[in-house]
C-alpha positions in Angstrom: 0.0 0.0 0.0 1.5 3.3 -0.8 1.3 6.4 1.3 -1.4 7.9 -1.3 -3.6 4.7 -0.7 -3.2 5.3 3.2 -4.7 8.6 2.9 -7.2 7.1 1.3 -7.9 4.6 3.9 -7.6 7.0 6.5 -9.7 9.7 5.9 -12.7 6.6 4.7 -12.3 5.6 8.1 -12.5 9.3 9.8 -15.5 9.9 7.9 -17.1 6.3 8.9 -16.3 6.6 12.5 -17.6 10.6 12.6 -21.1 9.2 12.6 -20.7 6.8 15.6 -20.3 9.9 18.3 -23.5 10.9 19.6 -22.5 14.4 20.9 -22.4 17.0 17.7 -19.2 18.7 19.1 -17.0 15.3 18.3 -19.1 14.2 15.4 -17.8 17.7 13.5 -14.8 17.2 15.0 -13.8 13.7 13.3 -15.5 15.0 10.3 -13.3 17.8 10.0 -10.2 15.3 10.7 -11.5 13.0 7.7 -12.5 16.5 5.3 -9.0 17.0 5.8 -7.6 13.7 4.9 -10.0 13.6 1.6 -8.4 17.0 0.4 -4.8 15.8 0.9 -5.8 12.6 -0.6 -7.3 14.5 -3.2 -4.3 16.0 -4.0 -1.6 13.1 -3.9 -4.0 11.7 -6.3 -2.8 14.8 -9.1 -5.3 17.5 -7.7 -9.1 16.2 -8.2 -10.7 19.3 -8.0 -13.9 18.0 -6.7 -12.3 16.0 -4.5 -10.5 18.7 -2.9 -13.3 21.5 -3.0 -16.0 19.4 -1.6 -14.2 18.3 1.4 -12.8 22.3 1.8 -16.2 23.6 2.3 -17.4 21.0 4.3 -14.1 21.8 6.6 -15.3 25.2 6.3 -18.4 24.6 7.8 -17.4 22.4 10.3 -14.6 24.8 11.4 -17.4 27.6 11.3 -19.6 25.2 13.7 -16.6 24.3 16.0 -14.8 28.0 16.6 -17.1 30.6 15.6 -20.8 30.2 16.1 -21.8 31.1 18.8 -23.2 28.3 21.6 -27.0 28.0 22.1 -27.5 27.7 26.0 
């Protein structure tokens, strides 16, 4: 398995294992883990564009969620 193949692997298995958390707070926060993978995946595989911008929005938003909105009581 080659180190592109791993990334692969790895962010697959982020993005499986983001749905297992029931708190919102880690499930965005494997997400974003795996989002991030995808995109460097995306680009050891010769730049896949919509590889890469998928995943960089959906970082985007989950980064958003994580850091900036602001917390309902």
């Amino acid at each position: 398995m080659d180190s592109t193949e791993l990334f692969g692997y790895l962010a697959m298995t982020f993005l499986v294992v983001s749905f297992l958390p029931t708190q919102v707070r880690k499930v965005r926060m494997i997400n974003l883990i795996a989002c991030a993978l995808f995109i460097v995946y995306g680009v050891l595989l010769g730049f896949k564009w919509p590889l890469i911008i998928s995943n960089a929005v959906v970082c985007i938003i989950q980064i958003y969620h994580l850091f900036f909105r602001k917390q309902k009581n």
